[in-house]
Short mmCIF file of the C-alpha atoms (twelve columns), coordinates in Angstrom:
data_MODEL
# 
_entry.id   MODEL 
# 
loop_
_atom_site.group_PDB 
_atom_site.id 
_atom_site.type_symbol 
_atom_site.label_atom_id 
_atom_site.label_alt_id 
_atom_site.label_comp_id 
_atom_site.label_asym_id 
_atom_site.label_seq_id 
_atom_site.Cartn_x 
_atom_site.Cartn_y 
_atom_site.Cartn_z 
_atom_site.pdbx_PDB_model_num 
ATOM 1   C CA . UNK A 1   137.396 157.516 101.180 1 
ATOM 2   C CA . UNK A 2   133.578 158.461 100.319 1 
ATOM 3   C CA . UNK A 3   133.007 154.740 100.884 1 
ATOM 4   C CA . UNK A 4   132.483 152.206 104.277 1 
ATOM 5   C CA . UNK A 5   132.752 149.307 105.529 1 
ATOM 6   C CA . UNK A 6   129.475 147.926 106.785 1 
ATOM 7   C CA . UNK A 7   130.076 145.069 109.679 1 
ATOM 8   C CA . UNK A 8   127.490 142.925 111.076 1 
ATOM 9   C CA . UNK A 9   127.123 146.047 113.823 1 
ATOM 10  C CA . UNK A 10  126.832 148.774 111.360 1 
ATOM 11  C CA . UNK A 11  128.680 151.138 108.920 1 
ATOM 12  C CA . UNK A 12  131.940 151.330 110.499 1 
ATOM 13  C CA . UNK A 13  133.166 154.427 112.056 1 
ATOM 14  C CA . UNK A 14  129.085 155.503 112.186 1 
ATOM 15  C CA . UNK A 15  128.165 155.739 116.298 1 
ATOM 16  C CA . UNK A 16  124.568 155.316 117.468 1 
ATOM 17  C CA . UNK A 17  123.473 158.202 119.418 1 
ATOM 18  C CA . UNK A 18  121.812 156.415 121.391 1 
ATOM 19  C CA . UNK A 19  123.337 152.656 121.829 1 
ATOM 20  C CA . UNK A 20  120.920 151.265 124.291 1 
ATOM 21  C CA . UNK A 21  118.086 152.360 121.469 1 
ATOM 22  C CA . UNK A 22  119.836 151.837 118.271 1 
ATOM 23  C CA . UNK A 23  122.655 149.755 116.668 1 
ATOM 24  C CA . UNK A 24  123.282 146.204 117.570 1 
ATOM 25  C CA . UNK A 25  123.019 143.329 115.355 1 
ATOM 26  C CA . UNK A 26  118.983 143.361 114.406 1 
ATOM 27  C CA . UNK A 27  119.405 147.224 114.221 1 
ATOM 28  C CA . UNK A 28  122.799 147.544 112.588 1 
ATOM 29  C CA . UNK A 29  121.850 149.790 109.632 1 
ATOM 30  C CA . UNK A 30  119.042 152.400 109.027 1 
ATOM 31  C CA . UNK A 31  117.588 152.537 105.705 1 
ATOM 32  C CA . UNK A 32  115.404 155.398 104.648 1 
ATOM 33  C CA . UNK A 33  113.961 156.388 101.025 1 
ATOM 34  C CA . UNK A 34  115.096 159.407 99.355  1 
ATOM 35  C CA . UNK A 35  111.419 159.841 97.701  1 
ATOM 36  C CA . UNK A 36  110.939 159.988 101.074 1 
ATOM 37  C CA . UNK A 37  113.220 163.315 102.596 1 
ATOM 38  C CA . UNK A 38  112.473 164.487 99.627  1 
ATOM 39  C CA . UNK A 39  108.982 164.456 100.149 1 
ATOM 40  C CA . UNK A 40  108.849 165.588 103.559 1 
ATOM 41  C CA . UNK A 41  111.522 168.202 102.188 1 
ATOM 42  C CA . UNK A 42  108.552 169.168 99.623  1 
ATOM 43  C CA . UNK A 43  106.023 170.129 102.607 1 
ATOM 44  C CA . UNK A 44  108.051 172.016 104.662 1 
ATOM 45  C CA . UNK A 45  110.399 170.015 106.481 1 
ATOM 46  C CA . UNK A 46  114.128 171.077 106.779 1 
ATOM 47  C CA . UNK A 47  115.309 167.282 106.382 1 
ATOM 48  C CA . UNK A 48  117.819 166.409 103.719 1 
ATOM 49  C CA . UNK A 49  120.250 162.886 103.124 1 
ATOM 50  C CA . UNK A 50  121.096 161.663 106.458 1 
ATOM 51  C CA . UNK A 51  119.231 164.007 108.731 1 
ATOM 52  C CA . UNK A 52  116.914 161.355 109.793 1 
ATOM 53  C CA . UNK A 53  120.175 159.084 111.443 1 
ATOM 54  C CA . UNK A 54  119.825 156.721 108.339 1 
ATOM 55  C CA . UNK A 55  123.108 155.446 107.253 1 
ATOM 56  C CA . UNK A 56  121.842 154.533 103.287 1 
ATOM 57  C CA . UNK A 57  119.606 156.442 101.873 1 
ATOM 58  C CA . UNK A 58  117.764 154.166 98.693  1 
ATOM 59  C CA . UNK A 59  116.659 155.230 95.594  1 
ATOM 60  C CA . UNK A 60  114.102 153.805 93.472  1 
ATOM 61  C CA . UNK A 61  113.142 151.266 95.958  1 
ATOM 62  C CA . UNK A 62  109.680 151.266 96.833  1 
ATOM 63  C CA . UNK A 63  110.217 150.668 100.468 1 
ATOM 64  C CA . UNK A 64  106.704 150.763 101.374 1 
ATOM 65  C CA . UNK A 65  106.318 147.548 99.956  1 
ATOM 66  C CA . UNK A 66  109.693 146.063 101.748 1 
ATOM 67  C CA . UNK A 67  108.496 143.551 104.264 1 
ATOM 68  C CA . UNK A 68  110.324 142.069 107.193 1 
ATOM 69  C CA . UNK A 69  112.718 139.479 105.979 1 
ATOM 70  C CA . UNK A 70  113.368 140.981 102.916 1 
ATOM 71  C CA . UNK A 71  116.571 141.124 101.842 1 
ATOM 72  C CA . UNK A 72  118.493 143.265 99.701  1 
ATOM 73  C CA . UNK A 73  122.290 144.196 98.484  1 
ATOM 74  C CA . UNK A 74  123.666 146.991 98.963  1 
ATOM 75  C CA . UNK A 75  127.275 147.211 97.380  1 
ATOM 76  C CA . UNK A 76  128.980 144.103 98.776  1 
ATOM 77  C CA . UNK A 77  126.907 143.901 101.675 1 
ATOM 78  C CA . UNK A 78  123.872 141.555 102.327 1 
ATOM 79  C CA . UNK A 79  121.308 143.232 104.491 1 
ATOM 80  C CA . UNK A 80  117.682 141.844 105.949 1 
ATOM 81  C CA . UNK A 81  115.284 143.676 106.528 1 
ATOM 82  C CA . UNK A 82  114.219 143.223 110.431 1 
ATOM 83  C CA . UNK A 83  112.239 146.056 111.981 1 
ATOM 84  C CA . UNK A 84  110.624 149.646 111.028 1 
ATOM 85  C CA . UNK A 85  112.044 152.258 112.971 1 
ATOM 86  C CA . UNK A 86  110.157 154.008 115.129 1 
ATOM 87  C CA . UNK A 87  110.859 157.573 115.564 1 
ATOM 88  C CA . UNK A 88  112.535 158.625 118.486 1 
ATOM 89  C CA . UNK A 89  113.149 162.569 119.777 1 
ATOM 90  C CA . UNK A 90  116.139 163.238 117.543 1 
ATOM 91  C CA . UNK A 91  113.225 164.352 114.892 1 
ATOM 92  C CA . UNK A 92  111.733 166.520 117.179 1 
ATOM 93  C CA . UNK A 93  114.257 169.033 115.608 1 
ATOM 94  C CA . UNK A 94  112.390 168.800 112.202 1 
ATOM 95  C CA . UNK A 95  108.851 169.845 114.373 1 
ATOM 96  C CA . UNK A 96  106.150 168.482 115.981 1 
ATOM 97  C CA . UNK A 97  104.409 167.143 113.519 1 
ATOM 98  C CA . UNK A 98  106.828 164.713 111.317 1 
ATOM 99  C CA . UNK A 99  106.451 161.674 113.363 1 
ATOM 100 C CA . UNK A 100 102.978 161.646 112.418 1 
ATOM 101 C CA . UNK A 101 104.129 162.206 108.945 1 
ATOM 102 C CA . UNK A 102 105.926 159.119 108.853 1 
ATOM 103 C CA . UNK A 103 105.041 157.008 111.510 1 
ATOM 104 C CA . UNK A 104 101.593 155.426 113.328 1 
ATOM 105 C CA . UNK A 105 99.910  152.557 115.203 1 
ATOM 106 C CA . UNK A 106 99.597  150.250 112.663 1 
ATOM 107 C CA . UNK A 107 103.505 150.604 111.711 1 
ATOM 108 C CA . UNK A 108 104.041 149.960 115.282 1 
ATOM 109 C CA . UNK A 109 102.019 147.476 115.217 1 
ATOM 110 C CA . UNK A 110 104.073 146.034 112.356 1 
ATOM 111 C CA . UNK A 111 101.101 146.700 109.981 1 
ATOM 112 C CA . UNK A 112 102.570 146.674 106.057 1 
ATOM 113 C CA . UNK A 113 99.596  147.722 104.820 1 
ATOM 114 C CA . UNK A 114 99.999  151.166 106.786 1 
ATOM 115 C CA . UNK A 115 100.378 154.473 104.354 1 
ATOM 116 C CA . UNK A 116 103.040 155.182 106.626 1 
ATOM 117 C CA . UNK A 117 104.893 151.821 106.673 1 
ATOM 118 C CA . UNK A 118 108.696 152.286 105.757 1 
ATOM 119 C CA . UNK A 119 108.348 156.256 105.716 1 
ATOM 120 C CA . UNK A 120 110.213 156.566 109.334 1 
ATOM 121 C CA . UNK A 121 113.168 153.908 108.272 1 
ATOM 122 C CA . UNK A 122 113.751 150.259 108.075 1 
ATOM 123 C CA . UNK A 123 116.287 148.650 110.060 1 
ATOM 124 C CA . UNK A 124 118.394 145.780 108.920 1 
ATOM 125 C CA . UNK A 125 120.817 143.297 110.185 1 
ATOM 126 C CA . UNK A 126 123.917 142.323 107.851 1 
ATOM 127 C CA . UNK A 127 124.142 139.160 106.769 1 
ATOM 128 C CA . UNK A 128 127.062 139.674 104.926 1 
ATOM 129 C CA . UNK A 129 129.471 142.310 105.808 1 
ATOM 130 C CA . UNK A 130 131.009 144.041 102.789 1 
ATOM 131 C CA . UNK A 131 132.118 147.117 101.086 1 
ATOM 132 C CA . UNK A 132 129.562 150.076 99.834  1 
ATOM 133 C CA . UNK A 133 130.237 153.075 98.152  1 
ATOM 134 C CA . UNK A 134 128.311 156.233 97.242  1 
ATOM 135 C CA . UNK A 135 125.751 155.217 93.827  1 
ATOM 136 C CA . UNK A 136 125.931 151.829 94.743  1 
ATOM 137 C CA . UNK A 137 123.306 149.796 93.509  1 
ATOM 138 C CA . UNK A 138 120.930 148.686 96.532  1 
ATOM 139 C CA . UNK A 139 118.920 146.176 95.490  1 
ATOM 140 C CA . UNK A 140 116.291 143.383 96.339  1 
ATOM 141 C CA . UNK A 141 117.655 139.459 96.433  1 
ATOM 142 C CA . UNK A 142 114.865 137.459 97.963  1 
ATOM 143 C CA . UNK A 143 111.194 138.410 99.559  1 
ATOM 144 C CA . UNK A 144 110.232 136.405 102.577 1 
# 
């Protein structure tokens, strides 16, 4: 099955690298924008769909302007937005520089207004568990 299952810890079957770091209920599912990889892909980067540890890559979602709170569908699932992600040495692969690509002080600082904010990943708890499948619709339901 192409499909998942995501659960209020995650897309089931999907293991966190590093547990202690990742996963858990406020960090059950990475989101990361397509425009995104596809952008970094553009200048030089060899990233592609799911080499950044996201487990749903979005499409047509500005998620610079997702905010904390924020919460969207994606296939049956209910997710809320609850955290950026900030980037950890499992990019270091994709060189030295992408971090600063897609990640900086005022994103840690959990700045929105940042030109980087959402570029490294958004992390979401599930507030309903539920079905997705590949092409699923992901979509907003309510800003905070």
């Amino acid at each position: 099955m192409p499909g998942g299952f995501i659960s209020t810890l995650g897309l089931e079957g999907d293991g966190h690298a590093h547990p202690t770091i990742h996963g858990g209920p406020r960090k059950a599912i990475l989101l990361i924008a397509s425009e995104i990889v596809d952008g970094l892909a553009a200048r030089g980067y060899p990233v592609f769909y799911g080499a950044m540890g996201e487990n749903l890559t979005t499409r047509g979602i500005d998620i610079r302007a997702l905010r904390i709170g924020n919460r969207l569908r994606a296939g049956a699932a209910i997710l809320e937005i609850t955290q950026p992600r900030g980037p950890c040495t499992a990019l270091d692969v994709y060189g030295p520089s992408i971090k600063d690509e897609i990640y900086d002080l005022r994103v840690r600082q959990l700045d929105p207004t940042s030109d980087r904010w959402g570029m490294s990943g958004l992390y979401a708890s599930v507030i309903e568990p539920g079905e997705v499948q590949p092409d699923d619709a992901i979509g907003m339901l309510r800003m905070p």
